[in-house]
C-alpha positions in Angstrom: 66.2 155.9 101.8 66.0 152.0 100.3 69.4 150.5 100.5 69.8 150.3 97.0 69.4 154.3 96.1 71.8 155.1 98.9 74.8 152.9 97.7 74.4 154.2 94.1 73.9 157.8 94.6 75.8 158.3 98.5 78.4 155.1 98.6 79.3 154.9 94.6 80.2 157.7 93.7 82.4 158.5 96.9 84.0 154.6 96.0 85.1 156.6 92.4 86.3 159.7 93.7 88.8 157.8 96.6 86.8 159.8 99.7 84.8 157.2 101.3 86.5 156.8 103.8 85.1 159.6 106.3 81.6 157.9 105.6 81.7 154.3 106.1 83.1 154.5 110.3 79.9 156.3 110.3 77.8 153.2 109.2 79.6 150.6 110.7 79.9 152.1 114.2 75.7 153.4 114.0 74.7 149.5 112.8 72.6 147.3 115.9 74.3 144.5 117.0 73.2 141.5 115.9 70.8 138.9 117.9 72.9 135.6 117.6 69.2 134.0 116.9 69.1 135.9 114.0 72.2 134.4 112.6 71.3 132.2 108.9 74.1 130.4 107.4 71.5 129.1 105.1 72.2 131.5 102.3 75.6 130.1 101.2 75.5 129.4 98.1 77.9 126.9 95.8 76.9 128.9 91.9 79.1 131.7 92.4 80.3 134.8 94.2 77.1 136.1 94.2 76.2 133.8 97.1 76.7 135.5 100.3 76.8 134.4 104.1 73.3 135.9 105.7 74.1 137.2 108.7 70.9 138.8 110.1 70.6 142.4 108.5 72.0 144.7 110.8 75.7 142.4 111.7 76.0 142.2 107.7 75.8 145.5 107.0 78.1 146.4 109.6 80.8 143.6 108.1 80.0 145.0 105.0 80.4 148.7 106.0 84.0 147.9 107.7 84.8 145.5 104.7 84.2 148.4 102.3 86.2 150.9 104.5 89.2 148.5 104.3 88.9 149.0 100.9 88.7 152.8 100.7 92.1 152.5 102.8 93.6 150.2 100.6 93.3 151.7 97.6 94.2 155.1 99.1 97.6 153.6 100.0 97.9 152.6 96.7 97.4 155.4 95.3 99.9 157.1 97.4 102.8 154.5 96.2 101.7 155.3 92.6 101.6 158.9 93.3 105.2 158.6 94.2 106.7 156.2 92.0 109.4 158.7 90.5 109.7 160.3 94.4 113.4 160.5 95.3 114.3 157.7 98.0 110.2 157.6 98.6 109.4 154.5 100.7 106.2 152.5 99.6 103.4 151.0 102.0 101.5 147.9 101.9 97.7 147.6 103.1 97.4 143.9 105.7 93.6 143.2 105.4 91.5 140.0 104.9 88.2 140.7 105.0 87.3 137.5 102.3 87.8 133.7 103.1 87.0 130.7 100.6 84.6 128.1 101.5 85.4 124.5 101.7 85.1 124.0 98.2 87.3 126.7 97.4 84.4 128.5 95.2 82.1 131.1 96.9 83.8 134.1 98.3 81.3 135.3 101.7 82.2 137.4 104.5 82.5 136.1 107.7 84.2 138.8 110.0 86.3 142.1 109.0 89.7 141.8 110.5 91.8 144.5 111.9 94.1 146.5 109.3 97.6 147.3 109.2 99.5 149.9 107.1 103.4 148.9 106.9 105.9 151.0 105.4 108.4 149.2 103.6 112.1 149.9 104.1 113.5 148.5 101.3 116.4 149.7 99.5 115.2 151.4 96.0 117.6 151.1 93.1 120.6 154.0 92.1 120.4 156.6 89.7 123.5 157.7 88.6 123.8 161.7 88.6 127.1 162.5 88.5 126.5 165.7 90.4 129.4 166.1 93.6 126.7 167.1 95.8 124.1 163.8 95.2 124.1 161.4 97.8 122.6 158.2 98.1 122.8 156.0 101.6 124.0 151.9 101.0 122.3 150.6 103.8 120.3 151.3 106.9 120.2 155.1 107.5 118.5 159.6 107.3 119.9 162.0 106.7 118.9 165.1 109.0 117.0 168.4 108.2 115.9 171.5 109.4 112.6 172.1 109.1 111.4 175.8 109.3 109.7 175.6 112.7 112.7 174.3 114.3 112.1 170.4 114.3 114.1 167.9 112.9 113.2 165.4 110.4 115.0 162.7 108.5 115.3 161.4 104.8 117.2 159.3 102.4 116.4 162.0 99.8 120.8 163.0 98.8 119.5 165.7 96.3 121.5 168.4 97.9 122.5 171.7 96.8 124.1 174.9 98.1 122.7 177.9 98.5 123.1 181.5 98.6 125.3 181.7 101.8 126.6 178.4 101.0 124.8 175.9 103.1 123.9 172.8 102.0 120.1 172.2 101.4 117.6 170.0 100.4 116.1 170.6 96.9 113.3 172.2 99.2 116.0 174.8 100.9 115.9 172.4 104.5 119.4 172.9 105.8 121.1 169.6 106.5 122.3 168.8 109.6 126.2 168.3 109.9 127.1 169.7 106.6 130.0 172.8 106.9 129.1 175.4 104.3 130.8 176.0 101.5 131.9 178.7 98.8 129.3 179.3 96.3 130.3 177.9 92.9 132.8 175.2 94.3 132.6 172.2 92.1 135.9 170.4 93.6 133.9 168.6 96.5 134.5 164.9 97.3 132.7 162.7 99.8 133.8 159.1 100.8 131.6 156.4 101.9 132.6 157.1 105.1 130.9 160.3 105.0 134.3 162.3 105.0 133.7 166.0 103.1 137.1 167.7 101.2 137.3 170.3 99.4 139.9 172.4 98.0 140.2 176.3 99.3 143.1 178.8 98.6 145.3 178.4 100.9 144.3 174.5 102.0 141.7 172.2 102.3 138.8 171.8 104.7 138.0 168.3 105.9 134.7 167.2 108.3 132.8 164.3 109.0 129.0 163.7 108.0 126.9 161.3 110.1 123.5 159.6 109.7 120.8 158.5 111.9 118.8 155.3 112.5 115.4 153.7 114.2 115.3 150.5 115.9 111.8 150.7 114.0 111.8 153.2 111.2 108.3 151.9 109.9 106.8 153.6 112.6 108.1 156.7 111.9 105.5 159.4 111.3 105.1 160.6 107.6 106.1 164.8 106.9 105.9 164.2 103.1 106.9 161.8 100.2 110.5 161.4 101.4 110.6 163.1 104.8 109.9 161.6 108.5 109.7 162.4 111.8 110.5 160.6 115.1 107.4 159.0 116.6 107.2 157.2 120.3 107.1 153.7 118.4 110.0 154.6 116.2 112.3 154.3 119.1 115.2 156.8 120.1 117.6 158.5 116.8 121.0 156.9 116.9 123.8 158.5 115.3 127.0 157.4 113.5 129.4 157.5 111.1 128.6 156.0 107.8 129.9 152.5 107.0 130.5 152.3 111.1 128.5 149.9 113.5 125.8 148.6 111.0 125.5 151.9 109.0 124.9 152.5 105.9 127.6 154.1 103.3 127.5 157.0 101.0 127.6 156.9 97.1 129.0 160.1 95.9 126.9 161.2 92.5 123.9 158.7 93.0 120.2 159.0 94.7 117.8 156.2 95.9 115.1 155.9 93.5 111.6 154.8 95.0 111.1 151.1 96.3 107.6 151.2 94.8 107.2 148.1 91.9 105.0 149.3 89.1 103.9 146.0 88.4 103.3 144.8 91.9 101.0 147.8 92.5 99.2 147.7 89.2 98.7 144.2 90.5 97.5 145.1 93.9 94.7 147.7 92.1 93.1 145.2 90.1 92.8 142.9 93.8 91.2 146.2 95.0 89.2 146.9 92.4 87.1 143.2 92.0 86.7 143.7 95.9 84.7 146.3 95.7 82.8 144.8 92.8 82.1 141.8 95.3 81.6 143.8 98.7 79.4 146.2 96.9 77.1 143.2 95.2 77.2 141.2 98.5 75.3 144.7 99.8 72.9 144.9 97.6 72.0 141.4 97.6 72.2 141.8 101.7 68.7 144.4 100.8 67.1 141.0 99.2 67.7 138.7 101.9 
């Protein structure tokens, strides 16, 4: 199949749908290495990004292949941060890549390797919505919660949304139990929780009094994604530490508030559009690679 007809009707429309992914390994890792003898520097051009470096067939279509992979990855993690915008405490990712460099005159994109990628999840602290419900919690700081997940594991969110239920336990709003909360009587609204993590609440007869703690990573970005909101320990991730909140470099709790998402509309509208023209310009640097 020419070149040509195999990036519109194979490569194109998988580019549009967001699943190119599984096919482009396939053509980088199955392209010859290139003879260094073939190597022809001579096709730079100064008019324009439609000047491209000739590297001897086979070495540009694998650069171009990898290049165009990249892509597919980046704008898959961008769609994932869009995708979760309005996700409670959801923490965004950012795509390292350079797969484009600038000749000396600043002018004519070309490609001259296809670097190794990085995806980073971001940390940062995502602004608070004020609820006003007693059993909202949103974490100040560096800190998970911990849940019970229904095969018996453990996993770990900033996600506060909590909520009692039937026999009184406190949940997650998708019924994970969470670790180191008491349960309490259905229908109690009298429930206050310091910043400290300290739980009251009112009872005939008294009051009942325990202490919530949180966890931490020495690197949380490397721990291992369950869902929007919810992690798991990974080997990278380092060891869970546990404390009190407020205590030993914690964070603190904020009674009637969640963590909104740390993803920027405007930065990721921002980092489509860079996406999008490199496609335009990987994809016309393969076609023109047919011509040279």
């Amino acid at each position: 199949m020419k070149l040509k007809q195999f990036l519109f009707t194979v490569i194109c429309p998988l580019i549009f749908a967001g699943d190119c992914g599984s096919l482009l390994p396939v053509i980088a890792e199955n392209a010859a290495p290139a003879n260094e003898a073939s190597l022809n520097s001579s096709a730079v051009g100064a008019n324009g990004p439609g000047h491209v470096l000739g590297l001897g067939n086979a070495k540009e279509m694998h650069m171009l292949a990898a290049a165009l992979r990249n892509q597919c990855m980046s704008l898959e993690v961008i769609a994932t941060n869009l995708a979760n915008i309005d996700t409670i405490a959801f923490k965004g990712s950012q795509f390292n890549s350079q797969d484009l460099i600038w000749d000396e005159q600043g002018q004519t994109e070309f490609l001259t390797e296809v670097k190794p990628v990085t995806v980073k999840r971001l940390f940062t602290q995502g602004k608070f919505l004020m609820t006003g419900n007693n059993l909202d919690l949103a974490i100040q700081g560096d800190g998970f919660f911990q849940v019970y997940m229904p095969d018996g594991s453990t996993a770990y969110t900033r996600d506060g949304s909590f909520q009692s239920d039937a026999p009184g336990r406190i949940v997650t709003s998708d019924g994970y139990p969470v670790i180191g909360f008491q349960p309490v009587p259905k229908g109690l609204t009298g429930i206050s929780i310091s910043p400290e993590g300290l739980v009251t609440y009112d009872i005939v007869g008294g009051h009942t009094l325990f202490q919530v703690q949180l966890v931490r990573f020495s690197n949380p970005g490397a721990l291992d994604a369950v869902s929007g909101n919810l992690f798991k320990q990974a080997a990278a991730s380092g060891e869970p530490e546990r404390g009190n909140p407020g205590e030993k470099g914690f964070g603190s709790l904020k009674q009637g508030f969640l963590e909104s998402s740390n993803v920027s509309l405007g930065q990721e509208m921002a980092r489509l559009i860079h996406a999008q023209q490199m496609y335009e310009v990987t994809l016309q640097a393969l076609l023109i690679s047919e011509m040279l």
